[in-house]
C-alpha positions in Angstrom: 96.7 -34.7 193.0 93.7 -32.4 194.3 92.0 -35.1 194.6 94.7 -37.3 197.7 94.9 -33.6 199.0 91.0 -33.3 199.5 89.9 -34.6 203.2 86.4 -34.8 204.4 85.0 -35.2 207.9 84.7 -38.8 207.6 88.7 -38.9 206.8 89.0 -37.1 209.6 87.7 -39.6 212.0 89.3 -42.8 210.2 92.0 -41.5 210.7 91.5 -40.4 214.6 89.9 -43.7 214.9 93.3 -45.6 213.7 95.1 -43.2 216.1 93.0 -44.5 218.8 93.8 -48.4 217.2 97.7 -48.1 217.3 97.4 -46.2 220.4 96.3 -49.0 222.5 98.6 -51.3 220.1 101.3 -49.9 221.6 100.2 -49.4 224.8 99.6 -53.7 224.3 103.3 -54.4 223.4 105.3 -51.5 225.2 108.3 -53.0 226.8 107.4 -56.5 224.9 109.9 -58.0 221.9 106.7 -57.8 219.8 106.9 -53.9 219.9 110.0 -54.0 217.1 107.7 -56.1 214.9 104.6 -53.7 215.3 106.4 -51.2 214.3 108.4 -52.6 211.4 104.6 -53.9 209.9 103.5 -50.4 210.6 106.1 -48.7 208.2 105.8 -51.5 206.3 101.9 -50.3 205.9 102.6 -46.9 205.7 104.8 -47.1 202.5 102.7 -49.1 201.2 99.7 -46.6 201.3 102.1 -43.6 200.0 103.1 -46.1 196.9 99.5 -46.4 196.5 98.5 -42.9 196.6 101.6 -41.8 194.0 100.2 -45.0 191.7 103.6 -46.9 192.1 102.1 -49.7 190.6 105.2 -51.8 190.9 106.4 -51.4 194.5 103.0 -51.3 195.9 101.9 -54.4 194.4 104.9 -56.1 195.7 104.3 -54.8 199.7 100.8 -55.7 199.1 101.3 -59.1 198.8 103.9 -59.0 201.4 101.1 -57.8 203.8 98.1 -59.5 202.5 100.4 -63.3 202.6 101.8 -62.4 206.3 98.1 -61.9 208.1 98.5 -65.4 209.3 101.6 -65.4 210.0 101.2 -62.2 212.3 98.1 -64.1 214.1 100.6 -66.8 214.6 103.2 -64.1 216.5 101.0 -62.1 218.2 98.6 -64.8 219.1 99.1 -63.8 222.9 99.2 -60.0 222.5 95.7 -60.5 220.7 94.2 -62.6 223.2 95.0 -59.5 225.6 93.6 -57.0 223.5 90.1 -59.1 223.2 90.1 -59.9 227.0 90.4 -56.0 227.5 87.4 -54.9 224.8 85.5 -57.8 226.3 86.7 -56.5 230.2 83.7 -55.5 232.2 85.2 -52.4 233.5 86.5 -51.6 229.9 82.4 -51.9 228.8 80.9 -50.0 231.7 80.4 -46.0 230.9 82.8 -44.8 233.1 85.9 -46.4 232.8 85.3 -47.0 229.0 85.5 -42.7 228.8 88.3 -43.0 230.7 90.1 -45.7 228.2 89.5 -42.9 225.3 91.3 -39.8 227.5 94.6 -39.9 226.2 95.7 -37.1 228.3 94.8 -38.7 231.7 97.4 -40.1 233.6 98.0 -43.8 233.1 96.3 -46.3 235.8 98.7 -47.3 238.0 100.8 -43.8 238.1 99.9 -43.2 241.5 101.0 -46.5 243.1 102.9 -46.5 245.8 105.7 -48.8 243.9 108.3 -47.6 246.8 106.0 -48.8 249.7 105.4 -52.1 248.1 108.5 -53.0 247.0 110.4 -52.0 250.9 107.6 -54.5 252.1 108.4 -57.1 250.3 111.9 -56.9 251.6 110.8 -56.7 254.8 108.9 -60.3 254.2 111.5 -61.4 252.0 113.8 -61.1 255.4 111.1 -63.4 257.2 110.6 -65.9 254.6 107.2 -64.8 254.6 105.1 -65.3 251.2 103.6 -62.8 249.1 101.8 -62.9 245.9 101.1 -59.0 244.7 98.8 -57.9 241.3 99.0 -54.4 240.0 96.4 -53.5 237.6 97.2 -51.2 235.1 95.0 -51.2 231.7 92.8 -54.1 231.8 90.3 -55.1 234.1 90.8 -58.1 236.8 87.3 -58.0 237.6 87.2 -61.9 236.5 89.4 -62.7 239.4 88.8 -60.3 242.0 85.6 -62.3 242.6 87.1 -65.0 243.5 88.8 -63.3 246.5 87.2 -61.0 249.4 86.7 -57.5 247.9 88.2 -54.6 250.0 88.6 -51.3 249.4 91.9 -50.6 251.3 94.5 -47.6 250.8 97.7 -48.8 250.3 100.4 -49.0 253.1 103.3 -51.3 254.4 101.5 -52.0 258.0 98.4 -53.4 256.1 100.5 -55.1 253.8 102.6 -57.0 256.6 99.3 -57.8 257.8 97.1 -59.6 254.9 100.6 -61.8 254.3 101.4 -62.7 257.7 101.5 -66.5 258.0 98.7 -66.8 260.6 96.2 -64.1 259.2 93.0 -65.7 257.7 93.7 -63.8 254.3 97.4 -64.9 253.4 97.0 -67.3 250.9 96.5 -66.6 247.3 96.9 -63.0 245.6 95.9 -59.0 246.5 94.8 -57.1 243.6 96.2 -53.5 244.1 94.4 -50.7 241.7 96.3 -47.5 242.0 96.7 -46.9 245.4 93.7 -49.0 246.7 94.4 -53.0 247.6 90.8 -54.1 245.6 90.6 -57.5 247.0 92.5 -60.1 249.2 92.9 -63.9 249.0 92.3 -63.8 245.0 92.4 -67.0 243.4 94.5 -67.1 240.1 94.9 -69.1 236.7 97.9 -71.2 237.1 100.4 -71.1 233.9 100.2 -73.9 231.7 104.1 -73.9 231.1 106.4 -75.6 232.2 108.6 -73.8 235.4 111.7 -74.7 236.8 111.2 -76.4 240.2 112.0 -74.0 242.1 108.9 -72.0 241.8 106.0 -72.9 243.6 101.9 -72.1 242.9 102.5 -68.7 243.6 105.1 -68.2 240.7 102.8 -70.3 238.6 99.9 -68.4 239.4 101.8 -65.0 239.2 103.1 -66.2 235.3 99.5 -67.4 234.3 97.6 -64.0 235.5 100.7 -61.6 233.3 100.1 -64.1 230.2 96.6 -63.7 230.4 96.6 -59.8 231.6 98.8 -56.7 231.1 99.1 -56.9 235.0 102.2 -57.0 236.9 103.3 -59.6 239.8 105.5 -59.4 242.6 106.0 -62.4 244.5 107.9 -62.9 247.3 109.0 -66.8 248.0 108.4 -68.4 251.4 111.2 -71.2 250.9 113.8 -68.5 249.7 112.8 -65.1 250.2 113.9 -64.5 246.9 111.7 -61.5 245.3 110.7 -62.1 241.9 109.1 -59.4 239.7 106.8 -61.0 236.4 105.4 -59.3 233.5 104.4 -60.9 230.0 104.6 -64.3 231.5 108.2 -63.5 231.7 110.4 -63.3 235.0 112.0 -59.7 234.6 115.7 -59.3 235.6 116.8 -56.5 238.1 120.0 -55.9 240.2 119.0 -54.2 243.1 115.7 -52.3 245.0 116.2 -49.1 243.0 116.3 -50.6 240.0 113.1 -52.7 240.7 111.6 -49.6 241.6 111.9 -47.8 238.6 111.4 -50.9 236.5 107.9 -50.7 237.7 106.8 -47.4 237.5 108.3 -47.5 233.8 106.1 -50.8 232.8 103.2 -48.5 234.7 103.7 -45.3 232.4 
């Protein structure tokens, strides 16, 4: 017993370093179905390791085969949630020295929490009034440094006139996407990856685009539709239901948190 009680440094930093792990797990799959999995394997895990430490021979061996025989079956189910995770280790803002210290500060606020969701959201009802199209990206955690090259780079603060301005039909940077970090718009005329699946008809390349870049990405899209004006907000490759502006507002700065 002295002996599971008895912690050295090195136990000390496994465990921090799991902390870290299931810290950005989460972070991965908040607001995702695949959250209620994650956490049913991780008290799955977690009994198991008490059985183990009191030597329940029995029920131990029984959730260690449980766990050992379901690693490919949980690739299988989180085979998009892991392609995340890898494009953000493998990120170039995630790997350069500044942003990778800010990745470990836990206490820092969240990227994204000062984004002006109120602005950007009124604008778009103001386009969506003038059928005009929009195709908005909000970082949050992982880098779009892959795509923002394929754009022009700015470095613009945030506000409605500017907004109006890049998506009006006969300005030279309307067509494809704005990449908005925080409060800055980070580059213009951004050139997505279209979604492999299959879409109802209605949507059009932006929708597409907007689908491909959230399966890809923990971003989030807002587009605005030129045919219909309809305003469509996407996260996880997945349109996200809202009934009216307030709602959509705090929809957003919850997925942003």
């Amino acid at each position: 017993m002295l002996d599971f009680l008895e912690f050295r440094l090195l136990d000390v930093l496994d465990i921090l370093l799991v902390a870290i792990l299931l810290y950005y797990i989460y972070k991965l799959l908040k607001g995702t179905v695949a959250i209620n999995i994650f956490i049913g394997i991780t008290i799955v895990f977690l009994i198991w390791k008490v059985t183990q430490a009191l030597h329940m021979e029995m029920l131990s061996g029984i959730l260690g085969t449980l766990i050992s025989g379901g690693a490919i079956a949980l690739i299988v189910v989180f085979q998009q949630e892991i392609r995340k995770f890898l494009l953000m280790i493998g990120s170039t803002n995630f790997t350069s020295k500044r942003n990778f210290l800010k990745q470990l500060m836990f206490l820092k606020s969240e990227i994204g929490t000062d984004t002006d969701i109120e602005t950007i959201v009124q604008t778009c009802l103001q386009m969506s009034e003038k059928r005009t199209g929009a195709l908005i990206v909000i970082e949050r955690n992982q880098s779009l440094d892959f795509v923002t090259h394929t754009g022009d780079k700015m470095h613009i603060e945030l506000n409605a006139p500017i907004l109006e301005s890049i998506f009006y039909k006969n300005s030279p940077l309307h067509d494809g996407a704005i990449v908005i970090q925080e409060n800055v718009i980070k580059a213009t005329r951004v050139v997505l990856p279209l979604s492999a699946r299959h879409l109802p008809a209605r949507f059009g390349l932006r929708h597409r685009a907007a689908v491909g870049i959230t399966e890809r990405t923990d971003a989030l899209c807002i587009v605005v539709s030129e045919e219909t004006g309809k305003i469509s907000y996407i996260k996880d490759g997945e349109f996200v239901l809202y009934k009216s502006e307030k709602e959509l507002i705090e929809q957003i700065y919850f997925d942003l948190e």
